[in-house]
N, C-alpha and C positions, 0 to 999 in steps of 0.2 A: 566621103565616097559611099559609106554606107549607105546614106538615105537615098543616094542617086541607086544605088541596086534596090533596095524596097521600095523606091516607086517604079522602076521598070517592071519588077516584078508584080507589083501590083496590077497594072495594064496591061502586063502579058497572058491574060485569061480574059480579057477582049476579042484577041486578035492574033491573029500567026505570026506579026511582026511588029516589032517593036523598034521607033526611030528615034533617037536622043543627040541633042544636041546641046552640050554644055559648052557656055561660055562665061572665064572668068579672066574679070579686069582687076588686078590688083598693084595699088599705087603706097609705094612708100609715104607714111604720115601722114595717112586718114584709116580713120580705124572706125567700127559701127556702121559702116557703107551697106550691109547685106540686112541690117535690123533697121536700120533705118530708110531702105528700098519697100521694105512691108511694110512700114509703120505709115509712109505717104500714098503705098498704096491702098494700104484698108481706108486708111481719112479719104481718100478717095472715092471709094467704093460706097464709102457709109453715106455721101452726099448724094 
């Protein structure tokens, strides 16, 4: 949770207001789900 407060903080010197919306899916017996969501989105990106 920390880093969800130093990024809203970070963006609240944008703007008077700040909208967050966290969403987490977590499933018994997969593990590496959130490193490996970045890992296909940069390969992604990089193409």
């Amino acid at each position: 949770m920390d880093v969800v407060k130093r990024a809203t903080e970070a963006v609240a010197s944008f703007g008077t207001r700040v909208s967050l919306v966290l969403k987490a899916d977590i499933r018994p017996g997969h593990t590496g789900e959130l490193d490996g969501k970045v890992e296909r989105l940069e390969a992604a990106l990089g193409d």
